[in-house]
C-alpha positions in Angstrom: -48.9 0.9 -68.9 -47.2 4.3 -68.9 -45.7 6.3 -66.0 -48.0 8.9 -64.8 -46.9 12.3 -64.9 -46.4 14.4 -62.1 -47.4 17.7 -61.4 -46.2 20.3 -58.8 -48.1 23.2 -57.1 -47.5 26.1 -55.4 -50.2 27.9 -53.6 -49.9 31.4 -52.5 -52.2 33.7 -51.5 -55.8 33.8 -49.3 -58.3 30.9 -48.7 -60.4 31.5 -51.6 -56.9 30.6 -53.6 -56.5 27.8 -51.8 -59.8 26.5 -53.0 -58.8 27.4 -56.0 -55.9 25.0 -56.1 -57.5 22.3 -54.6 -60.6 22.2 -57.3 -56.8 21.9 -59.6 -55.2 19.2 -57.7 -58.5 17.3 -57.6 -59.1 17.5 -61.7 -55.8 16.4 -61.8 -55.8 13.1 -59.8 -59.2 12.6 -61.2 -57.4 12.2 -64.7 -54.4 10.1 -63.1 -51.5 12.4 -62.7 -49.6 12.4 -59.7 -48.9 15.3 -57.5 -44.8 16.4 -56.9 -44.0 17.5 -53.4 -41.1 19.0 -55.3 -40.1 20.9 -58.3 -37.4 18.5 -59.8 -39.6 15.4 -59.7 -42.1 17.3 -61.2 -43.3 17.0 -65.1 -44.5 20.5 -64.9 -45.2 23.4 -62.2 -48.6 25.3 -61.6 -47.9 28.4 -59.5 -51.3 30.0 -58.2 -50.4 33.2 -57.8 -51.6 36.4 -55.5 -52.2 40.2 -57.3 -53.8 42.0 -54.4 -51.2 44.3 -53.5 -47.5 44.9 -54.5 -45.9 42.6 -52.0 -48.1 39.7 -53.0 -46.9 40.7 -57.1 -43.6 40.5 -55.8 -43.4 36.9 -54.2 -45.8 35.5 -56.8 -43.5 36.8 -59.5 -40.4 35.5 -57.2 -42.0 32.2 -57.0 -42.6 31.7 -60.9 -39.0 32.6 -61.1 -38.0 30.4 -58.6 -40.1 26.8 -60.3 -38.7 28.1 -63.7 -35.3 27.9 -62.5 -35.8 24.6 -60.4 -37.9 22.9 -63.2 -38.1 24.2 -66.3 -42.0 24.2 -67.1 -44.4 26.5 -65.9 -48.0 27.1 -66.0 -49.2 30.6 -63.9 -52.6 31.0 -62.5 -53.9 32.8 -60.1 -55.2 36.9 -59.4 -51.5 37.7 -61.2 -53.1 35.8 -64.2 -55.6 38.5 -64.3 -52.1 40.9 -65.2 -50.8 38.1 -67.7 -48.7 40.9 -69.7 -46.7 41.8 -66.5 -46.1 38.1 -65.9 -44.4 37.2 -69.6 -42.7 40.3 -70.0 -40.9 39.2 -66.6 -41.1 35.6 -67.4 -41.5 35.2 -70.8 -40.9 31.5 -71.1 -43.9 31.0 -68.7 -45.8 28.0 -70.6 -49.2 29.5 -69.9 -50.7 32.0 -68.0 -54.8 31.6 -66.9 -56.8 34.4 -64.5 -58.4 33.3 -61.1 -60.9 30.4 -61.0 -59.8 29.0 -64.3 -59.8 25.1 -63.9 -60.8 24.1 -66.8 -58.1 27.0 -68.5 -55.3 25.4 -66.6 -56.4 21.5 -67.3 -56.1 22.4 -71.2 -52.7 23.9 -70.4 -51.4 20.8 -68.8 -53.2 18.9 -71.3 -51.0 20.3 -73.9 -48.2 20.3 -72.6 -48.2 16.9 -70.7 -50.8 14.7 -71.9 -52.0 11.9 -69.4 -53.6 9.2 -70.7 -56.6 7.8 -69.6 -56.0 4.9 -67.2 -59.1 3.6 -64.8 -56.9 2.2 -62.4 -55.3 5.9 -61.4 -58.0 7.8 -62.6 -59.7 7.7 -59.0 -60.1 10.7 -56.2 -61.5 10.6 -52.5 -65.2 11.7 -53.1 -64.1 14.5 -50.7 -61.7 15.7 -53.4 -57.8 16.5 -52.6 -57.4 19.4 -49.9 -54.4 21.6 -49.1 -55.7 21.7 -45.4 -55.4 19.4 -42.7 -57.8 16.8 -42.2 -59.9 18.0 -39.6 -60.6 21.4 -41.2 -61.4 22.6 -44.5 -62.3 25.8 -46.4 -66.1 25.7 -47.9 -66.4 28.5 -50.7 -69.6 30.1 -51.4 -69.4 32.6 -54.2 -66.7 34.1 -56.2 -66.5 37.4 -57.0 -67.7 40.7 -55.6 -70.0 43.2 -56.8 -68.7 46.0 -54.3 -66.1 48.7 -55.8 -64.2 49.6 -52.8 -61.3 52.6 -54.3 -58.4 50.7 -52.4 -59.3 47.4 -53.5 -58.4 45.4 -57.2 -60.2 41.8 -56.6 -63.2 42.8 -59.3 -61.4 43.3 -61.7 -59.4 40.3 -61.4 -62.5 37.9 -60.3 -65.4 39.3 -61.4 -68.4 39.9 -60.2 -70.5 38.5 -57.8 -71.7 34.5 -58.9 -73.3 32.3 -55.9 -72.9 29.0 -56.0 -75.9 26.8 -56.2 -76.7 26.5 -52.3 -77.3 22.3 -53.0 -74.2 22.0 -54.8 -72.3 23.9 -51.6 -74.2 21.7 -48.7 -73.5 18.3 -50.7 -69.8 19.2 -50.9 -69.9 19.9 -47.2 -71.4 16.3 -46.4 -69.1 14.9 -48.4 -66.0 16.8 -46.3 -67.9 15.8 -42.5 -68.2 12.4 -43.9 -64.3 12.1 -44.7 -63.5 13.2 -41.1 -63.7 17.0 -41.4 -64.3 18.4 -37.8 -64.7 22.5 -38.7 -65.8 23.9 -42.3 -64.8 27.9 -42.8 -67.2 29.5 -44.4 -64.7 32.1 -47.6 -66.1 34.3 -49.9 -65.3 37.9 -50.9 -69.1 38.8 -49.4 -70.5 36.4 -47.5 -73.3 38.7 -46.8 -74.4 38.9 -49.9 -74.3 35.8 -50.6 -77.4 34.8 -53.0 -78.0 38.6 -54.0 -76.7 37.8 -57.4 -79.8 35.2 -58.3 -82.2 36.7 -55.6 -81.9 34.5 -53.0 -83.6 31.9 -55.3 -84.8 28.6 -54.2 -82.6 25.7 -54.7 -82.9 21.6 -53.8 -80.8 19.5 -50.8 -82.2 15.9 -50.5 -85.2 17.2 -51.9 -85.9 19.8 -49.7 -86.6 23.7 -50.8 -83.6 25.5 -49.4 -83.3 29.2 -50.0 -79.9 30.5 -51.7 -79.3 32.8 -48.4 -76.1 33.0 -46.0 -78.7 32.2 -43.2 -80.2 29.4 -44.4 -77.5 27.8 -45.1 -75.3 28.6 -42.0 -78.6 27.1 -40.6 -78.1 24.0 -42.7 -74.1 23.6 -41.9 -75.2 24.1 -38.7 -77.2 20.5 -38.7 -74.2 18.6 -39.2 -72.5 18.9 -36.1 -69.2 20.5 -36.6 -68.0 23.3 -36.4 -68.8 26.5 -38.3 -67.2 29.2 -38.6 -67.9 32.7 -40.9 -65.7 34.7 -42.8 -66.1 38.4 -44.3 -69.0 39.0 -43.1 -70.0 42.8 -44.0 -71.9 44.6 -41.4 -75.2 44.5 -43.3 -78.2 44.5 -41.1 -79.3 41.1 -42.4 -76.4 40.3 -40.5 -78.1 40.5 -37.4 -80.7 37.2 -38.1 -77.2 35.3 -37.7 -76.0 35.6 -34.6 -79.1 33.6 -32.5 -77.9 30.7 -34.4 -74.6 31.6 -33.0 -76.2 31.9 -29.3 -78.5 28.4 -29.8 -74.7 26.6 -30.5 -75.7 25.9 -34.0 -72.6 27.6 -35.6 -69.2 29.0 -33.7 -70.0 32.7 -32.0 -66.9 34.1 -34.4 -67.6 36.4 -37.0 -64.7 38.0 -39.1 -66.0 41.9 -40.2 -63.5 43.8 -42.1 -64.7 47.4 -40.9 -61.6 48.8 -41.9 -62.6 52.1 -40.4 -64.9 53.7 -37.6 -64.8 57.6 -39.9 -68.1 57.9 -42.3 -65.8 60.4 -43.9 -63.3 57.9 -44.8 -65.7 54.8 -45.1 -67.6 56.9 -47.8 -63.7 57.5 -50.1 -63.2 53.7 -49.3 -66.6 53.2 -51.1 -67.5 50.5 -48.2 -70.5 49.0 -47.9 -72.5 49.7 -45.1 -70.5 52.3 -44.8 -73.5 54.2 -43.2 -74.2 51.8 -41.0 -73.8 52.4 -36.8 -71.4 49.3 -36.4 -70.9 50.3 -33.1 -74.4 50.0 -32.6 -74.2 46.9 -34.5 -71.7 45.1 -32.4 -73.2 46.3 -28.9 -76.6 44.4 -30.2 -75.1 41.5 -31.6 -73.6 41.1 -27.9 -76.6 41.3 -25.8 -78.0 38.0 -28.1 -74.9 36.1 -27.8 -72.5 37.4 -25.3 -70.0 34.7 -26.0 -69.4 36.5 -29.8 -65.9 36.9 -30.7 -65.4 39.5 -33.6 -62.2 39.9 -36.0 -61.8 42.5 -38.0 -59.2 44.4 -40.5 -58.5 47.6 -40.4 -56.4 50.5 -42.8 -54.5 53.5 -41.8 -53.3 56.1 -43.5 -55.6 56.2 -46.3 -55.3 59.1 -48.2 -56.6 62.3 -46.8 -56.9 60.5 -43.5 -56.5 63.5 -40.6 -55.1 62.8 -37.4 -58.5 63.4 -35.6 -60.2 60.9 -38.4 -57.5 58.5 -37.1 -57.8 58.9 -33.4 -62.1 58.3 -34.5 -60.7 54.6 -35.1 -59.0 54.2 -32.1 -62.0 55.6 -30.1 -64.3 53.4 -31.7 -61.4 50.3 -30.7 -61.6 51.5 -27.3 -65.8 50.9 -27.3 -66.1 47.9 -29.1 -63.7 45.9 -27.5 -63.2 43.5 -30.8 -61.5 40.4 -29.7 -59.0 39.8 -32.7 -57.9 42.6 -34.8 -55.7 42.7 -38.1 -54.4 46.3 -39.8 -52.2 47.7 -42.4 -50.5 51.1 -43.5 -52.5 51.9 -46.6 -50.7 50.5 -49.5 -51.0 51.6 -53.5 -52.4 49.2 -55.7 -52.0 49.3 -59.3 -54.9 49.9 -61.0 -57.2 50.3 -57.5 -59.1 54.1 -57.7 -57.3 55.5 -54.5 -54.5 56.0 -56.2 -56.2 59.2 -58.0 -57.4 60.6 -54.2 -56.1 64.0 -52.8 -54.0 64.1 -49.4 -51.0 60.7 -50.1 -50.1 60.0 -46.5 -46.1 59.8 -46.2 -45.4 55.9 -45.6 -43.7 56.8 -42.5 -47.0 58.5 -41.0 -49.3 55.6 -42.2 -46.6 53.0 -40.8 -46.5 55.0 -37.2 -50.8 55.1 -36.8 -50.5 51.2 -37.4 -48.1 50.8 -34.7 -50.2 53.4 -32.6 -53.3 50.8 -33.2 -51.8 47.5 -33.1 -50.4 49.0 -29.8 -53.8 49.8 -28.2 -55.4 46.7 -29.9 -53.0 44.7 -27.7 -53.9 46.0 -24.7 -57.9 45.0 -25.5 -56.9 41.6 -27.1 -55.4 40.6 -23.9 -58.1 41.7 -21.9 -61.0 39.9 -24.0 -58.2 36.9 -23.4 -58.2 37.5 -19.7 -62.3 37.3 -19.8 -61.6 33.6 -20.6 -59.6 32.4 -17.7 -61.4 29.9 -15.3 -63.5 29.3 -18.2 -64.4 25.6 -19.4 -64.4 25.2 -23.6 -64.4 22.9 -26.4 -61.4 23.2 -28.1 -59.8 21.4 -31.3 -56.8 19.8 -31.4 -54.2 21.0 -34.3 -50.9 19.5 -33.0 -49.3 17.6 -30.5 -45.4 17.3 -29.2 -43.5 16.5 -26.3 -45.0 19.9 -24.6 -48.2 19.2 -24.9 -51.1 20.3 -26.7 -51.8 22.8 -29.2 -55.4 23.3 -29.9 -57.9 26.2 -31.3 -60.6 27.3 -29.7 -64.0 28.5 -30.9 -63.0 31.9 -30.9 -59.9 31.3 -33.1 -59.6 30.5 -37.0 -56.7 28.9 -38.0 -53.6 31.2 -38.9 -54.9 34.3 -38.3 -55.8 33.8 -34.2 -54.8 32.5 -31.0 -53.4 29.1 -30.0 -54.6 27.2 -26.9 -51.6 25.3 -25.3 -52.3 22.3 -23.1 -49.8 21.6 -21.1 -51.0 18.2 -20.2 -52.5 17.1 -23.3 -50.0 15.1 -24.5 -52.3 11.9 -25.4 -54.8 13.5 -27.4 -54.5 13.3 -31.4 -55.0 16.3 -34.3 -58.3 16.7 -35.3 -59.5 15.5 -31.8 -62.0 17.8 -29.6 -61.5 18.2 -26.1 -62.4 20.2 -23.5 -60.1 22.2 -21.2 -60.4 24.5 -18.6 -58.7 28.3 -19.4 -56.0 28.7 -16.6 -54.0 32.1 -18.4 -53.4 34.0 -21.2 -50.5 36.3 -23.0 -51.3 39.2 -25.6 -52.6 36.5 -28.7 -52.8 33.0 -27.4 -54.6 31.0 -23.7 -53.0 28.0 -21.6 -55.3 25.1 -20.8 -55.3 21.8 -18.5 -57.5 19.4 -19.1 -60.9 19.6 -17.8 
């Protein structure tokens, strides 16, 4: 029988990469090659790489540099893929280079260049697949692709447009993750909104059933498996709004992550958003009265170009009234290729870098009072880790790296991937403190 070859990975970039690689690294056991935890016992290195803006270019090219260095044999993959001249002429002795989403590209590429054969008695996978996550949570993506043409943004042109998957094909692969132990499913797209747009919210089949290919119906089917649910990149579309009483019945987490990115219609409208002429204040105030409990994240930009110094004290005004619970920004950054690079009015870096400070600063103050809104209060939380100091959980108003932690101080005997419930004793600027309840 012959040795199996093994295969490293490494994974860089947003959640939708990271289901990227793991479709990879399940193709791959499923033919019976190991998987390397390094690059020197590795037959061959796939690097998924990021392209979104020019800090992500630069690690992803550092990292392709890096495995060829350590190993020898590289395949690239990834949003950089998309850009495959600019990764040979810097690493010409790449051994391939696919775009985003290309499984069956990169399976041909390791094919050729380290054939596995066929054994049955490797060729086997957990029916759950193999996950980069930890066991108790896991990423469930529901379209790829976008069909919006925002000016700062690339991610079009490098994935495509919009293409839902088949909403049968997303709740069986959800069953099969509850069923291996998963205790939270986070809902990734680039639109989650829009999910079914693309083939008109068609009908599809679940155990028979007529399920509509719709972001609500099928937050209403996760919802009827008892874990946790949680939504990502949600636009502030009004059809929005027929999600958040499933939030307030309990059947998925009150958490939705909006990236507004701005509170100006002036600016909105050069971003190319959509709903960008929507009252999101308005928007947030109503989703509260039906489910006070909501937490809402969000991403925001400064410094876009032509942004005025009354535009950018709009955002912090609109900060001030909505009180969002978990906020994430950045000092507009040129993209190669994105159409904000051609816009009037270039923001000095220092300027853009000093109205993100200026935000994060007031966002602070608000974090920590929505934080302070929790203490005394008794929750569910789930258990990530657990050390000689304790606990540390999330709660349902936290997604994993990107929010708060809960610590609990006297949680030493619970286990990862346990629920418990605690009662909220105090809080700091990101993250609560717990005892048992």
């Amino acid at each position: 029988m012959s040795k199996p070859k093994k295969i490293g990975m490494v994974s860089l970039g947003c959640p939708k990469a990271t289901v990227d690689s793991e479709l990879i690294l399940t193709r791959l056991r499923s033919e019976g090659y190991l998987i390397s935890p390094s690059y020197e016992g590795a037959d061959l290195v796939l690097v998924n790489t990021c392209g979104f803006i020019d800090a992500a270019v630069e690690e992803s090219l550092d990292a392709i540099g890096e495995a060829l260095e350590a190993n020898g044999k590289v395949i690239v993959t990834g949003c950089l893929g998309a850009k495959a001249e600019l990764v040979r002429e810097v690493h010409p002795s790449v051994l391939a280079v696919t775009g985003p989403h290309a499984t069956e590209e990169v399976m041909r590429a390791v094919h050729e260049h380290v054939p596995q054969p066929h054994d049955p008695f490797l060729d086997l996978v957990p029916p759950q697949g193999v996950r980069l996550t930890p066991d108790h949570y896991a990423y469930l993506k529901i379209s790829e692709g976008c069909n919006h043409r925002c000016t700062f943004c690339i991610i079009p042109s490098l994935r495509g447009d919009l293409v839902s998957r088949p909403i049968g094909d997303i709740l069986l692969e959800a069953e099969k993750l509850v069923a291996a132990g998963v205790k939270e499913l986070l809902v990734i797209s680039q639109d989650t909104s829009a999910y079914g747009v693309d083939v008109k919210y068609r009908t599809g089949f679940h155990g028979g059933r007529p399920v509509k290919t719709r972001i609500y119906d099928l937050a209403k089917e996760l919802g009827k498996l008892g874990v946790w649910v949680r939504l990502h990149y949600v636009y502030p579309y009004p059809s929005v709004d027929q999600l958040i009483p499933l939030m307030a019945e309990g059947l998925i987490l009150p958490y939705l992550d909006v990236p507004f990115q701005h509170a100006n219609p002036r600016i909105l409208k050069l971003m190319k958003r959509p709903a960008s002429s929507e009252n999101n204040l308005a928007r947030v105030k109503a989703w509260r009265e039906i489910c006070p409990d909501i937490a809402i994240r969000s991403t925001f930009i400064t410094g876009f170009p032509g942004e005025t110094e009354a535009e950018f004290e709009e955002l912090l005004q609109f900060l001030e009234e909505a009180q969002l619970d978990r906020v994430g920004c950045f000092p507009y950054s040129p993209v190669d290729g994105a159409a904000a690079n051609d816009l009037p009015g270039a923001l000095p870096e220092e300027v853009r870098e000093e109205r993100r400070a200026r935000l994060m600063e007031l966002q602070e103050d608000i974090s920590t009072q929505c934080l302070e809104r929790r203490i005394g209060q008794t929750m569910r939380i789930l258990v990530e880790e657990v050390d000689e100091e304790g606990a540390l959980a999330r709660s349902p108003y936290d997604a994993p790296d990107i929010d708060g932690l809960v610590t609990v101080f006297d949680g030493h005997d619970l286990e990862p991937g346990e629920f418990a419930t605690v009662e909220i004793t105090d809080c700091d600027v990101h993250d609560l403190y717990a005892k048992l309840a």
